[in-house]
Backbone bond lengths (Angstrom), bond angles and torsions (degrees), N, CA, C in turn:
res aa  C-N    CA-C-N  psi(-1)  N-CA   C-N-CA  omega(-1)  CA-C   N-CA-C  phi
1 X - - - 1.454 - - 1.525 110.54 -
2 X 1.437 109.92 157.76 1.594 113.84 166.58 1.647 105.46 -106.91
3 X 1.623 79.04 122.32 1.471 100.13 -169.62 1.574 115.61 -101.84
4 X 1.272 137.04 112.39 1.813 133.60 176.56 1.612 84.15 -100.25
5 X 2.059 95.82 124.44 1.253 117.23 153.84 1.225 145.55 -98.11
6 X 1.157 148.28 57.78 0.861 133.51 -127.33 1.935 121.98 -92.25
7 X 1.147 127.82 133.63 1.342 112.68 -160.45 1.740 112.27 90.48
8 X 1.598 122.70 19.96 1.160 124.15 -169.91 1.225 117.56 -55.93
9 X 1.075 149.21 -18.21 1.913 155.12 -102.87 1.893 85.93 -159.30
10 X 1.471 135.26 -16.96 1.017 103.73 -157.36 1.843 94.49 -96.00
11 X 1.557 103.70 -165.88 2.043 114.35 160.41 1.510 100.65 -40.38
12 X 1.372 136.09 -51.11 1.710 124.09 -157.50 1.393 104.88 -112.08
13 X 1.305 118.76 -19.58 0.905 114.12 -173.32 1.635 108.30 -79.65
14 X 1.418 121.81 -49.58 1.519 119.59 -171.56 1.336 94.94 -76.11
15 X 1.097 155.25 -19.78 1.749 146.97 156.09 1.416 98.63 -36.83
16 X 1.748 111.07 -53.44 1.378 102.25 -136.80 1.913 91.94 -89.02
17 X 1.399 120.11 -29.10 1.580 123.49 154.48 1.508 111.92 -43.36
18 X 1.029 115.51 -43.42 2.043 109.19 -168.06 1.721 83.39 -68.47
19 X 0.963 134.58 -53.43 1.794 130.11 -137.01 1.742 99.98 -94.73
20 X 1.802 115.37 -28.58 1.267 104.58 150.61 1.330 131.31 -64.82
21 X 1.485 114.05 -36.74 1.516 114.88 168.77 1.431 122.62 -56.00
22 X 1.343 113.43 -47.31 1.577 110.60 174.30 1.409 125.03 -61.77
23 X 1.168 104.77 -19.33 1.451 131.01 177.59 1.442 116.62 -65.69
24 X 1.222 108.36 -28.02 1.519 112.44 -172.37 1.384 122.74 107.44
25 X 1.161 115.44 -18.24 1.697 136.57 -167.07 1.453 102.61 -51.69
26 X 1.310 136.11 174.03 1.207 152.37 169.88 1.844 110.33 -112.91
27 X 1.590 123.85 94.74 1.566 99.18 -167.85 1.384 121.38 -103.55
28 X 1.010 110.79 164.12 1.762 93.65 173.55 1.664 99.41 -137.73
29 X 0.989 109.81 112.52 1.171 128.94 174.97 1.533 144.20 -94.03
30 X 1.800 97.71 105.20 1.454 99.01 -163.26 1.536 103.96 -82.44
31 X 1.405 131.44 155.44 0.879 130.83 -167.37 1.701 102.62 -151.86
32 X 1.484 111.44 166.56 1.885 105.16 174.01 1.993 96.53 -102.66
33 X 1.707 96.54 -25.52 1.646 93.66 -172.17 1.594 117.59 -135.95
34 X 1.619 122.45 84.75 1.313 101.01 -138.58 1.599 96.26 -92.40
35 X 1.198 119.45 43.35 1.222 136.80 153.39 1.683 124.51 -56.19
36 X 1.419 95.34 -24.82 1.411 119.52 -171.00 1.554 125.92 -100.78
37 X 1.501 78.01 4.93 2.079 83.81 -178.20 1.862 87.76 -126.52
38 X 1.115 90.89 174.14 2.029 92.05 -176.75 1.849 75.48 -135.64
39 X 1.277 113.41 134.65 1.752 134.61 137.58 1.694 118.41 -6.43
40 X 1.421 117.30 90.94 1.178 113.46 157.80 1.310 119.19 -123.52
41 X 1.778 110.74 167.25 1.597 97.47 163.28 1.230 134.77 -63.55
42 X 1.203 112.51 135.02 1.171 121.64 -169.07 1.189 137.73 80.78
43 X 1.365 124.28 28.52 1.313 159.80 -172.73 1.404 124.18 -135.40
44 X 0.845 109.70 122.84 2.005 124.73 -160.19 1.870 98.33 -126.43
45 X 1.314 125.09 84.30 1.483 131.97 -158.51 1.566 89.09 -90.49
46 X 1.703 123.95 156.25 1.152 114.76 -150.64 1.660 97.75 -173.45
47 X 1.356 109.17 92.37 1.561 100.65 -174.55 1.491 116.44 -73.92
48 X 0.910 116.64 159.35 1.659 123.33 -159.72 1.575 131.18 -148.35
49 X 1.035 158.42 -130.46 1.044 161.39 157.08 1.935 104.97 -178.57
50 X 0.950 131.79 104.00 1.719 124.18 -164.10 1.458 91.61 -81.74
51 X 0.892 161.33 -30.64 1.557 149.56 164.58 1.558 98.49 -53.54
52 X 1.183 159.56 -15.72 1.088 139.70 -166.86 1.077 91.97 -105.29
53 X 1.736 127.62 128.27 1.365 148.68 -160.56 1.864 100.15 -73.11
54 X 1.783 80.70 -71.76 1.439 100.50 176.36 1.459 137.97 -19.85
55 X 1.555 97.22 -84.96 1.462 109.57 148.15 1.373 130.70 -24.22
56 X 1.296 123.40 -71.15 1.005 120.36 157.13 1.247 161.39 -52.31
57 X 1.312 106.07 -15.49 1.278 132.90 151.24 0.948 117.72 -44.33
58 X 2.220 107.81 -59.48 1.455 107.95 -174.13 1.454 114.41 -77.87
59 X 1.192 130.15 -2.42 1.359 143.97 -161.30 1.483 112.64 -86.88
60 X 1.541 117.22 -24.72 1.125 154.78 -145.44 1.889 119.89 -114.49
61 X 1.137 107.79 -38.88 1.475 130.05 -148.91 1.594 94.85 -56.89
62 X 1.578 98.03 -80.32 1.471 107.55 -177.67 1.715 126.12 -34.50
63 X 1.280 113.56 -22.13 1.413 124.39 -168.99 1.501 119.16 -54.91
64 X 0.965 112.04 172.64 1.776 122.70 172.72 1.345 96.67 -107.00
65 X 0.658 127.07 -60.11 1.658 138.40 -161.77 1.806 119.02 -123.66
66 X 1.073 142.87 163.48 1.449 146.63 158.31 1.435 98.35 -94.05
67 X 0.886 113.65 -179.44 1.698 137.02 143.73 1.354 120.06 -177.22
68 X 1.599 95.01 121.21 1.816 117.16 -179.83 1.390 104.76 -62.00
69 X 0.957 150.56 116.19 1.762 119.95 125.84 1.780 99.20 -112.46
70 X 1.162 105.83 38.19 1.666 94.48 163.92 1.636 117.89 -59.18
71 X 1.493 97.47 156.27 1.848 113.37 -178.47 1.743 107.03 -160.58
72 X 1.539 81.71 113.15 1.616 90.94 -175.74 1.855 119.12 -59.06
73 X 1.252 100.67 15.89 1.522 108.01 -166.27 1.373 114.17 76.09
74 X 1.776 102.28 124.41 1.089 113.46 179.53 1.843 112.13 -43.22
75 X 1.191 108.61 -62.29 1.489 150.34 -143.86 1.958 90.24 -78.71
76 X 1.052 103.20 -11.91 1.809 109.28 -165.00 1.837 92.86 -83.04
77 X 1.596 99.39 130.77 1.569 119.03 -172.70 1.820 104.04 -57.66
78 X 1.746 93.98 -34.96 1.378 104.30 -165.28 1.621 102.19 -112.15
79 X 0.865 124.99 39.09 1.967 133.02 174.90 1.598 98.17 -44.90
80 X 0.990 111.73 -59.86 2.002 116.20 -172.65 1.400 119.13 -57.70
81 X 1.195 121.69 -46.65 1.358 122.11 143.85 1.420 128.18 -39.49
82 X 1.504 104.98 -78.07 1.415 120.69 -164.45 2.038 111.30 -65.07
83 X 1.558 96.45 -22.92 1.728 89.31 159.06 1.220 115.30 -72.56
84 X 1.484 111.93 -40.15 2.145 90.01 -158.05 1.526 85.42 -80.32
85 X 1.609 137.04 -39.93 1.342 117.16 -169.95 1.674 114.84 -42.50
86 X 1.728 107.40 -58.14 1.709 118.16 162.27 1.530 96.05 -39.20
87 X 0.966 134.69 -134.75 1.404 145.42 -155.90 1.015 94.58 -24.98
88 X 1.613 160.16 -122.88 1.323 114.98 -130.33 1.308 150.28 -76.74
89 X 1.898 100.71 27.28 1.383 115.27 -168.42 2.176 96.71 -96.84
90 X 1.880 95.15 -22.09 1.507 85.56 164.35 1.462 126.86 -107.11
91 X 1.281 119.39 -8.26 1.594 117.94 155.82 1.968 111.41 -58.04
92 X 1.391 104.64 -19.71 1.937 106.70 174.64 1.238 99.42 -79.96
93 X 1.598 113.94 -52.78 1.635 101.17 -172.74 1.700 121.75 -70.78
94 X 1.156 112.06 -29.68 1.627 128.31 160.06 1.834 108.70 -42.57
95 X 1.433 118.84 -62.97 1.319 123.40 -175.14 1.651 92.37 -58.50
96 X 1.098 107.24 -85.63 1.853 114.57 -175.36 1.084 114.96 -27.09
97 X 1.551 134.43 -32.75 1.750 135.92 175.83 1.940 98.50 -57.89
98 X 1.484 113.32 -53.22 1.290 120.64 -146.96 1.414 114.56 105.16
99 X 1.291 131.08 -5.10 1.456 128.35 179.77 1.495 103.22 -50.87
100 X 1.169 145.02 -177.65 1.276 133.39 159.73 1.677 108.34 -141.69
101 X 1.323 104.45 -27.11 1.538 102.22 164.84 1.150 136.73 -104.90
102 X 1.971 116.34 114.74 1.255 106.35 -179.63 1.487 115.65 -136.61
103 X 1.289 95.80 164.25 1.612 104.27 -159.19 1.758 110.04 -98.09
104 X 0.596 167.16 -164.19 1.231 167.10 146.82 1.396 131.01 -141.67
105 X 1.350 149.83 96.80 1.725 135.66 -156.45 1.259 94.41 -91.21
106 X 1.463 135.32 138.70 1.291 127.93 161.20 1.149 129.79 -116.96
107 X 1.588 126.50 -126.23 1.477 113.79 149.81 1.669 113.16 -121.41
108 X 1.200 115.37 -171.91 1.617 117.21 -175.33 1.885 97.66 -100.48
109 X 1.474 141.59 5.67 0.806 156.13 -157.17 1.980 108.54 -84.89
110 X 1.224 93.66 -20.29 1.600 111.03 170.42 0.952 134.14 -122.21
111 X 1.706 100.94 21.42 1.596 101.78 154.18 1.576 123.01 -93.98
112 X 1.282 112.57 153.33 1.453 124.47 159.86 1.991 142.11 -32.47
113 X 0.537 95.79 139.34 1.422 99.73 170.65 1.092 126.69 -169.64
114 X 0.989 124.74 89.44 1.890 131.41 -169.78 1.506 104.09 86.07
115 X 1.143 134.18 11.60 1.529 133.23 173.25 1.472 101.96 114.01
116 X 1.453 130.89 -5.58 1.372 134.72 179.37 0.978 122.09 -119.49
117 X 1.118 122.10 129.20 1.677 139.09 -174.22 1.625 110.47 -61.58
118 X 1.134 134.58 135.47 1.566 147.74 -173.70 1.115 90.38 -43.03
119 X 1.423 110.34 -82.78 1.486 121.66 -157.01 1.463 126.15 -32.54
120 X 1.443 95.72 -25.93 1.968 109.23 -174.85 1.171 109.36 -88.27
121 X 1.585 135.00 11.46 1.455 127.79 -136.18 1.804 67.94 -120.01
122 X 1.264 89.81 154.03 1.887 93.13 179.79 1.623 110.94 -85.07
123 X 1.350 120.37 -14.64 1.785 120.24 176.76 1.771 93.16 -83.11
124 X 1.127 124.85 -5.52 1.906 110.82 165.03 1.450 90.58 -47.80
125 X 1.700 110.85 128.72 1.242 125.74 125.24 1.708 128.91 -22.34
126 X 1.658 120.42 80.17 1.019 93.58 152.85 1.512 153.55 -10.59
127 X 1.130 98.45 -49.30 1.611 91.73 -163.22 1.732 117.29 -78.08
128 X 1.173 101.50 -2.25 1.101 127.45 -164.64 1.924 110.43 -112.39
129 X 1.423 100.29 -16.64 1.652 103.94 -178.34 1.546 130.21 -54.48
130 X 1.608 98.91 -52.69 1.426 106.91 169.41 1.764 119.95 -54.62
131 X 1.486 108.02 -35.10 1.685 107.77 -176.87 1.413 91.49 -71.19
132 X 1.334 138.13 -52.11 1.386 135.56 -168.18 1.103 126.79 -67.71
133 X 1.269 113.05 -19.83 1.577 106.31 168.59 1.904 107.01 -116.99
134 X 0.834 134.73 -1.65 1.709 125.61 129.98 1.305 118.83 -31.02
135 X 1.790 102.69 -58.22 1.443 105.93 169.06 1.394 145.65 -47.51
136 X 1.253 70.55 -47.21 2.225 91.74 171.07 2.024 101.59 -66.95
137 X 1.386 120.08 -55.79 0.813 105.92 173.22 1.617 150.46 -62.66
138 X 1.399 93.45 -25.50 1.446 105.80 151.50 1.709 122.90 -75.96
139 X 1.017 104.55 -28.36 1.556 108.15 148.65 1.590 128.26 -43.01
140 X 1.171 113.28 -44.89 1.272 130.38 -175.65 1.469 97.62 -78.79
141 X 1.117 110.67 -50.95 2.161 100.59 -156.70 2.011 79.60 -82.97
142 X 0.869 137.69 17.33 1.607 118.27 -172.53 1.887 94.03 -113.76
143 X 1.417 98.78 -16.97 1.740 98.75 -169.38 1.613 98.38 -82.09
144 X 1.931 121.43 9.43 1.260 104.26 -174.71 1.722 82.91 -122.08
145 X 1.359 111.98 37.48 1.598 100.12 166.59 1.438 115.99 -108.33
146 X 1.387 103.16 112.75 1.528 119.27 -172.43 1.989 110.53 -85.93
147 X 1.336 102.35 -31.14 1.585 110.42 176.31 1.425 109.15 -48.23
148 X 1.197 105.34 -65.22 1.997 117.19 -160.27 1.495 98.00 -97.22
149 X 1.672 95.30 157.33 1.096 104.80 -162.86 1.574 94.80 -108.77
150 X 1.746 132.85 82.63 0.979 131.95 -173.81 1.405 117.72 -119.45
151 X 1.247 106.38 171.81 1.331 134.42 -168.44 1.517 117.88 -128.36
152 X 1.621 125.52 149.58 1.145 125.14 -164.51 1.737 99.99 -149.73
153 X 1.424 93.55 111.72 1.681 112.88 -179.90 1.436 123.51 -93.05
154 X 1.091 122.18 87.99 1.257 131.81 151.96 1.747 136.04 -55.98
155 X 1.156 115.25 78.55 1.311 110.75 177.81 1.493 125.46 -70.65
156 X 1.669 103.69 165.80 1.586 114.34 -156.38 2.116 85.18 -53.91
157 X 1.984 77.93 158.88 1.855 95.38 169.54 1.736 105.72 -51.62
158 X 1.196 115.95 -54.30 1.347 101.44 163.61 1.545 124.54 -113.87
159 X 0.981 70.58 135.49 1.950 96.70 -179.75 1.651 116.35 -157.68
160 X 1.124 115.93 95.23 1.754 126.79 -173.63 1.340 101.54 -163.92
161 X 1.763 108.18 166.96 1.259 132.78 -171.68 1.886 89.77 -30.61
162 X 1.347 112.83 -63.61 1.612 107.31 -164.92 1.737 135.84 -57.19
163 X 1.247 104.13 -9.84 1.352 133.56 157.55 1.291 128.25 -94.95
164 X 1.122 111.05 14.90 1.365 104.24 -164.19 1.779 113.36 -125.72
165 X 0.962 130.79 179.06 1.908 116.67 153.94 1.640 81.96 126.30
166 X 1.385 132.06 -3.23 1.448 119.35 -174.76 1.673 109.31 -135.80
167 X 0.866 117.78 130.28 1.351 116.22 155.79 1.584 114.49 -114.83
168 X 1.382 86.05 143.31 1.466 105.51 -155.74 1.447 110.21 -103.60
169 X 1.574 129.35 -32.27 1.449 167.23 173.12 1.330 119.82 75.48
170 X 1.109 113.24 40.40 1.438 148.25 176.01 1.545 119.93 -161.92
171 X 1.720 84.28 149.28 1.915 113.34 -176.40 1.594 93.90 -163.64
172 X 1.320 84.75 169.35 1.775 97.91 -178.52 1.393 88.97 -118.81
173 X 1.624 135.10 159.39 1.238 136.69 160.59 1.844 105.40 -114.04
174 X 1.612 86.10 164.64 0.992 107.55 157.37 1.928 123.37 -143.32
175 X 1.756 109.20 -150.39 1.216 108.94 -159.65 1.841 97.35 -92.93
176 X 1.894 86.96 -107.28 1.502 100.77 -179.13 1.944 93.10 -105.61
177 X 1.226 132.13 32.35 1.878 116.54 175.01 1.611 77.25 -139.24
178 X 1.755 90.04 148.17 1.400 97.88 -176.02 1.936 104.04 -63.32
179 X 1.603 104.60 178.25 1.491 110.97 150.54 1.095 123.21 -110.02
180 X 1.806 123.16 132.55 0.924 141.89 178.66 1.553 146.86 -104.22
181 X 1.631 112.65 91.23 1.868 93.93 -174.09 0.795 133.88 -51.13
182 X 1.525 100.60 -153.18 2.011 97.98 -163.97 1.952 106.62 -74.09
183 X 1.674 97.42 -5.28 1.517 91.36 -149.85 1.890 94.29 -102.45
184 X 1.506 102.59 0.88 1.202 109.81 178.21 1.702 120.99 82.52
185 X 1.310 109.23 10.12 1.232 122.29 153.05 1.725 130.60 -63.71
186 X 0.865 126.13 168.00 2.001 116.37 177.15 2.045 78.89 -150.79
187 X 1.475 106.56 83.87 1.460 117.34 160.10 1.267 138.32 -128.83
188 X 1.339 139.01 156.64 1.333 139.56 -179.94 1.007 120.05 -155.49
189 X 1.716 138.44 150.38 1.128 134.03 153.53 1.235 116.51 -60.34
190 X 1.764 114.03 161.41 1.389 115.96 179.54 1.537 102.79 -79.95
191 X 1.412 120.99 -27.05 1.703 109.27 167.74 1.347 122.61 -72.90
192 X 1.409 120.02 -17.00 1.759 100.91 154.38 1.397 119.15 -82.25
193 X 1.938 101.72 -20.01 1.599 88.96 173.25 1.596 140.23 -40.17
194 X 1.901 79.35 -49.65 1.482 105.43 178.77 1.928 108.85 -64.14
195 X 0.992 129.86 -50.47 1.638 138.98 174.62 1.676 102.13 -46.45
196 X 1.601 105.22 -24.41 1.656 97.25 -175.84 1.953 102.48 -80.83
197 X 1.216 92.12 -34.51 1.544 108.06 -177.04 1.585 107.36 -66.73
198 X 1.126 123.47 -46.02 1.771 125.99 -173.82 1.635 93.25 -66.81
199 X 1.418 102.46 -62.77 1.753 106.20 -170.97 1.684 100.79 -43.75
200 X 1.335 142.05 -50.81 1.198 135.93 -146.24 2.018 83.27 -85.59
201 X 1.155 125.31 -71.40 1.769 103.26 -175.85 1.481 119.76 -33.34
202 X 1.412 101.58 -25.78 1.773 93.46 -163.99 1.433 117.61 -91.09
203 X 1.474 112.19 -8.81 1.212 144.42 -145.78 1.730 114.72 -138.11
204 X 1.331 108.45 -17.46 1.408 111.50 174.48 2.133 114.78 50.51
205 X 1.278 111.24 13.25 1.713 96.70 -150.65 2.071 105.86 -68.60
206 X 1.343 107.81 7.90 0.755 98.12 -163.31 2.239 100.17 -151.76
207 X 1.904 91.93 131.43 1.224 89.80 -167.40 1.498 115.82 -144.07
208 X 1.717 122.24 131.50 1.678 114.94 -145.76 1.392 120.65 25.66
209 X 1.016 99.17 59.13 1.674 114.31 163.92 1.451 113.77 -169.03
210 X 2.132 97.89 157.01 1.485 90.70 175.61 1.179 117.38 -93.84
211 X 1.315 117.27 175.16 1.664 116.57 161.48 1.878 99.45 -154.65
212 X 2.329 82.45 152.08 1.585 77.42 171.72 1.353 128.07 -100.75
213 X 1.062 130.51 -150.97 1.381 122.29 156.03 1.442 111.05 -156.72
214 X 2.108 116.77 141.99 1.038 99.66 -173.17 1.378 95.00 -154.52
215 X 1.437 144.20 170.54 1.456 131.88 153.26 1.074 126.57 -73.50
């Protein structure tokens, strides 16, 4: 497939580039610094700006599929802003190409649990609040997109550098409540994250709706 990545260079995003590449995929990879990716086959690296409609549009066209894992930076004063501006400046350029399938990576910060969303629960990680509920909210204005035929990935409650370093090639999914093992965790590596993300383009199992994924 021809794959547009967008956010290639970041934690989910270069997982989710290594596992399209092995895959066979064709990628094209938008990036803010493509300093941060090194030259492989089958990879077409492509500096960008994701707020620019335009650009992106044309950046975009040829594709089979999109795929988000943009992140306005953790560390960014203005993350809450500067995500939903990012995200819905490339769900516009996505519609306007004609692509019709797109993927979206988000956070696990808007799932459920007892009727309440993570993010509102007072043990949320600060530092992490503002990206998570951008998320949720761009979540929300994306559940009224009737054009594209997208999808919205929620990964396990944990999933970061400290979980991560293995892929395993398996997870179980679920909807909008996390998944949980035997030990009562809802975790994953970011390399099965990414395997949940390749499997769902190649595989379609899932359509205007989110789902999570977890072991």
């Amino acid at each position: 497939m021809k794959v547009a990545l967008i956010g290639a260079s970041g934690f989910v995003g270069k997982a989710v580039l290594n596992e399209l590449l092995q895959k066979g995929h064709q990628v094209t990879a938008v990036v803010r610094n493509v300093e941060n990716l090194a030259s492989e086959n089958g990879l077409n690296i492509v500096k960008a700006d994701a707020t620019d409609i335009e650009v992106l549009t044309d950046l975009v066209k040829d594709s089979d599929v999109v795929i988000s894992a943009f992140n306005a930076g953790w560390g960014n004063p203005d993350m809450y802003r500067d995500f939903l501006i990012g995200s819905k400046a490339i769900q516009e350029g996505v519609k306007r190409s004609g692509v019709k399938r797109y993927v979206v990576i988000g956070g696990a910060g808007s799932l459920f649990i007892d009727g309440k969303q993570l993010v509102d629960s007072p043990e949320f990680p600060a530092e992490y609040k503002d990206g998570a509920m951008a998320a949720r909210e761009y979540l929300n204005y994306l559940m009224s997109e009737t054009e594209l035929d997208w999808v919205f990935l929620s990964p396990a409650i944990e999933m970061h550098p400290g979980t991560s370093g293995i892929r395993k090639g398996s997870y179980r999914i679920g909807t909008d409540t996390p998944v949980f093992d035997t030990n009562g965790r809802s975790i994953i590596s970011v390399e099965d994250t990414a395997l949940a993300v390749v499997d769902e383009i190649e595989n379609s199992h899932h359509s205007r709706q989110r789902f999570t994924v977890a072991y």
